[in-house]
C-alpha positions in Angstrom: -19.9 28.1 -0.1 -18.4 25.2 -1.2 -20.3 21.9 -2.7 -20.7 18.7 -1.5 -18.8 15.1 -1.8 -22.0 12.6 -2.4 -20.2 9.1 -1.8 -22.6 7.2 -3.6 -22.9 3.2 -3.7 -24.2 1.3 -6.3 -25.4 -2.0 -7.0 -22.5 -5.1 -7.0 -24.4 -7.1 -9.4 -28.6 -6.6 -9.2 -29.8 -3.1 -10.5 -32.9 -3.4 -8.2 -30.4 -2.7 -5.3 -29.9 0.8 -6.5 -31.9 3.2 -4.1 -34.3 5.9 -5.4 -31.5 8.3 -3.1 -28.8 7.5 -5.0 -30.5 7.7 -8.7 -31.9 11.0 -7.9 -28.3 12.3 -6.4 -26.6 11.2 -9.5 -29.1 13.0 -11.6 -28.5 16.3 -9.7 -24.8 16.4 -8.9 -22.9 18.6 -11.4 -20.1 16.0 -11.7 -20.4 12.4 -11.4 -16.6 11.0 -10.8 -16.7 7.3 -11.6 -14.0 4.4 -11.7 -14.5 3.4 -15.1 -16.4 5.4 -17.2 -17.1 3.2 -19.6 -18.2 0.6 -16.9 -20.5 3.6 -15.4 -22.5 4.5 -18.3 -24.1 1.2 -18.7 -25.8 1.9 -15.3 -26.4 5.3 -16.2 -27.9 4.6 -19.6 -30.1 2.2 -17.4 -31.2 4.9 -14.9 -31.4 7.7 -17.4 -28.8 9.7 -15.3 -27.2 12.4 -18.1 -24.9 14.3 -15.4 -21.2 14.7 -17.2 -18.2 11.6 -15.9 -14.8 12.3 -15.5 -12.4 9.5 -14.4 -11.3 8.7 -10.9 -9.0 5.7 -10.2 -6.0 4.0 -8.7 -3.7 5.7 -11.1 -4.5 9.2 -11.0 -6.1 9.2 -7.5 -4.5 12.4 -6.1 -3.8 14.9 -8.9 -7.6 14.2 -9.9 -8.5 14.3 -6.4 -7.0 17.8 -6.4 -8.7 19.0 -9.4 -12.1 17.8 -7.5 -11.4 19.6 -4.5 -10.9 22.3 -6.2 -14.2 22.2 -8.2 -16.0 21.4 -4.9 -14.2 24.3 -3.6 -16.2 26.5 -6.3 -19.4 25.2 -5.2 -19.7 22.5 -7.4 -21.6 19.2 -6.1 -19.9 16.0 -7.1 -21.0 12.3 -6.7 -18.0 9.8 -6.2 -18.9 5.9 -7.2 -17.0 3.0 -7.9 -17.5 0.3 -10.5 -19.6 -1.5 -7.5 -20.4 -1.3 -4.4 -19.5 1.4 -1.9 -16.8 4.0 -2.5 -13.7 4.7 -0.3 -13.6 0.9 0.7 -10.1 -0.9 -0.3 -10.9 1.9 -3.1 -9.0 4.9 -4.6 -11.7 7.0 -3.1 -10.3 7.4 0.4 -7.6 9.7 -0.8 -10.2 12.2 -1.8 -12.7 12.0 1.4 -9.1 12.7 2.9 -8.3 16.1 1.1 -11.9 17.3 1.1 -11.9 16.7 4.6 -8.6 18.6 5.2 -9.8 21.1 2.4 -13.2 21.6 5.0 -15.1 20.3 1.8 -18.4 18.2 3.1 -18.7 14.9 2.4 -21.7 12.9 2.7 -22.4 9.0 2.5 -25.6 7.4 0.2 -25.5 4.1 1.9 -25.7 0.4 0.0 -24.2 -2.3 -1.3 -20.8 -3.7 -0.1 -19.8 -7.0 -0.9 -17.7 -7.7 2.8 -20.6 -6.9 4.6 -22.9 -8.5 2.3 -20.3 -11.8 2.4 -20.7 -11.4 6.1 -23.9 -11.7 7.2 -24.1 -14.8 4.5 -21.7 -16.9 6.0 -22.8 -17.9 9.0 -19.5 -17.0 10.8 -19.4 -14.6 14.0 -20.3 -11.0 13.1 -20.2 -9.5 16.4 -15.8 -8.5 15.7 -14.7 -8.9 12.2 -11.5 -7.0 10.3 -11.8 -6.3 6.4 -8.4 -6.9 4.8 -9.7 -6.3 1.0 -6.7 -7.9 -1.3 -3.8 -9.0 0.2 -0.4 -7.4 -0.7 0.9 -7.9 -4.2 4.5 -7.2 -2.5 5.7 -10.7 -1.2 7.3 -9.1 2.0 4.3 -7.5 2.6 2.4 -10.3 2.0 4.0 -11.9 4.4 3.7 -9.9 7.8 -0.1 -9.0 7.1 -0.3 -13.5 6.6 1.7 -13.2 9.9 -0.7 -10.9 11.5 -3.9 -12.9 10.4 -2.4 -15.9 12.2 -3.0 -14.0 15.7 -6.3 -12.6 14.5 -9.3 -13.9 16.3 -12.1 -11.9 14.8 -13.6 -13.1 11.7 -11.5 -12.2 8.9 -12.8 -10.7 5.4 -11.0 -11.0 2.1 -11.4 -10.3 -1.9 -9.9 -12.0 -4.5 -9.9 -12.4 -8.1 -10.4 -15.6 -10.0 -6.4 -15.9 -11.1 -5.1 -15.8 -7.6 -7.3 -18.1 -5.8 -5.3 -21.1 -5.7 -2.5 -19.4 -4.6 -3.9 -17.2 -2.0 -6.0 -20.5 -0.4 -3.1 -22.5 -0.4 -0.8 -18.9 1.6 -4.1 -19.2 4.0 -3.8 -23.0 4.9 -0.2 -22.9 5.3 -0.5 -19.6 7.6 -3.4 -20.5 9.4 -4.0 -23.8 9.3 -7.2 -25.3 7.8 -9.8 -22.9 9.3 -12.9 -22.8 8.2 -13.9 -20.5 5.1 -17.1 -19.2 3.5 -16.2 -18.8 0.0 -19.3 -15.9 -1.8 -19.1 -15.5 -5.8 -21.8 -13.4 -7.8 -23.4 -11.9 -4.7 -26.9 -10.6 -5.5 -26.6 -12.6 -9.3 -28.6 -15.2 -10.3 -26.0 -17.8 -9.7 -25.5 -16.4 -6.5 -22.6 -19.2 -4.8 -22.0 -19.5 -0.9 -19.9 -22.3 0.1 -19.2 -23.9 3.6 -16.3 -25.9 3.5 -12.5 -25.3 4.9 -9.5 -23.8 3.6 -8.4 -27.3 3.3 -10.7 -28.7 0.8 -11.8 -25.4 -0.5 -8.1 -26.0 -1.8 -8.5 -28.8 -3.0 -11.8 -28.0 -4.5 -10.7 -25.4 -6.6 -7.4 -27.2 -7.8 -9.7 -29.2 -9.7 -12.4 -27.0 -10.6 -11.3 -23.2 -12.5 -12.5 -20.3 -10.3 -14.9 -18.1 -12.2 -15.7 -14.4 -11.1 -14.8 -12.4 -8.2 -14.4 -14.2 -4.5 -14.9 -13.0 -1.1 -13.8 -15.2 1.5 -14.9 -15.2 5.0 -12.7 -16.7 7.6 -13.1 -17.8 11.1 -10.9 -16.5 13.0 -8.7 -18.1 15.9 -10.5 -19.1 18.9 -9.5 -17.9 22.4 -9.2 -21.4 23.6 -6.9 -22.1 20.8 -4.9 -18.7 21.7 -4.6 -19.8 25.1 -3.2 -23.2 24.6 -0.8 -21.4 23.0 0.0 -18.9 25.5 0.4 -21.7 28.2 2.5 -23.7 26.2 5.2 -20.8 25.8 4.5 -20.1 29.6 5.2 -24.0 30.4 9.0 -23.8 28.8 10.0 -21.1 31.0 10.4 -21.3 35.4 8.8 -19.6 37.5 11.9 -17.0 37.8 11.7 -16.7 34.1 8.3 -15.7 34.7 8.4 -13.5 37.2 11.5 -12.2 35.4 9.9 -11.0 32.1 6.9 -9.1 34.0 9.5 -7.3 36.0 11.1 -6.0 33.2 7.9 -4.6 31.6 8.1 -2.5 35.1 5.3 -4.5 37.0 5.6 -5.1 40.8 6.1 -7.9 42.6 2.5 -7.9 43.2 1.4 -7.5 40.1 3.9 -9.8 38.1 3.3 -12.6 40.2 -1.0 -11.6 40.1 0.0 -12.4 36.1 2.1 -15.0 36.4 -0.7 -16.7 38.0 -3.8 -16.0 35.6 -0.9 -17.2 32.6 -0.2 -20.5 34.2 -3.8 -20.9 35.5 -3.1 -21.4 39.0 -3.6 -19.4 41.9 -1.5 -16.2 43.2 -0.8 -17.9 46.6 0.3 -21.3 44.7 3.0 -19.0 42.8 4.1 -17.2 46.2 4.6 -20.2 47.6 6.6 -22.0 45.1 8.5 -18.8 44.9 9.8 -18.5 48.7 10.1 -22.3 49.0 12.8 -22.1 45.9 14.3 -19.0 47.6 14.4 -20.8 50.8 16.2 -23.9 48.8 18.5 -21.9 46.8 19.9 -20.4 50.5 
């Protein structure tokens, strides 16, 4: 029989969040595979955990991940954890949930920490539909279209971001976006704990004066449906009712149903649009 694939958080800055689960997993496991090893043992020393480490990160995430499968494959338990906070999440360890799935290896979760959910519930923004992002692209291109796609998003948008880029990636947001408003978290569950209100705006022009310190997450509102809608009617306004009717048609809709669309776009009602539509046809003859 082959092991099992503990994915096991831990704490993202207060060692009380550690559960009394996840201690006694790591203590049992035959392998622990950690991000940083030499991060890893300080929580170890402080737990009295002695299992054996072996690396697992960004850099060597599938040829290790191989050599783990196969281990687990022998029957050997292993315990995957990051240097905080859940595993697998924007996180190298995705790559090996993925092969031990494929490889029919179990995995199991050890619930905890996560900083975007932790940054969520502190900000005060809708919860009910939010998309994680995690870092943006280092690529510029790529950059680019997920900035693009962010300017559509209405949920409530969830980002990380290190000290060094901050500037840079608030002032992307505000040009993208406009000046939305932001929840910016630093040292979640530390004693300096920071949650700030503000906008992208000022939180710009906050931190162009002030040096960032320590890792953000930034919580953004996303774009209203009334604000999405304005938009849509504008772009419906520029174009006639033929237009209109025109591009449903192609998309293969009916008259019936194109003109039904037509209506709900330009917020009037389906006979209004039938009318206007026969009296130009009766003009145009």
């Amino acid at each position: 029989m082959p092991g099992t694939l503990y994915l096991c958080a831990t704490p993202i800055g207060n060692l009380g969040d550690m559960t009394p689960r996840a201690v006694e997993t790591l203590r049992s496991v035959d392998l622990i595979a950690a991000e940083d090893t030499r991060n890893s043992i300080k929580l170890m020393n402080h737990f009295e955990i002695h299992t054996p480490m072996t690396s697992y990160h960004e850099y060597n995430k599938v040829e290790k991940a191989r050599k783990l499968v196969e281990q687990l494959q022998s029957g050997q338990n292993v315990a995957l954890i990051t240097d905080a906070g859940t595993p697998a999440i924007s996180d190298p360890g995705e790559v090996l949930v993925r092969m031990c799935r494929e490889s029919g290896v179990p995995v199991t979760s050890l619930p905890g920490p996560a900083a975007c959910i932790a940054a969520l519930i502190l900000s005060g923004l809708p919860t009910r539909r939010f998309c994680f992002e995690g870092f943006l692209p280092s690529e510029k291109k790529e950059k680019r279209e997920v900035l693009e796609e962010l300017t559509r998003e209405s949920r409530t948008i969830i980002l990380y971001e290190a000290p060094h880029h901050l500037v840079r990636t608030l002032e992307e947001l505000n040009e993208k976006l406009g000046d939305r408003d932001v929840v910016l978290c630093r040292e979640l569950t530390k004693k300096f704990e920071s949650v700030m209100s503000t906008t992208l705006e000022r939180a710009l022009a906050y931190y162009k004066e002030r040096e960032p310190k320590g890792e953000y997450v930034l919580v953004i509102r996303g774009r209203s449906r009334e604000e999405k809608r304005k938009e849509e009617i504008a772009a419906w306004e520029d174009w006639s009712l033929e237009e209109h009717m025109a591009y449903y048609r192609e998309q293969g809709m009916d008259d019936k149903t194109a003109m039904k669309q037509v209506a709900k776009d330009r917020g009037v009602g389906k006979r209004e649009i039938y009318a206007s539509l026969h009296q130009k046809e009766a003009e145009d003859r």
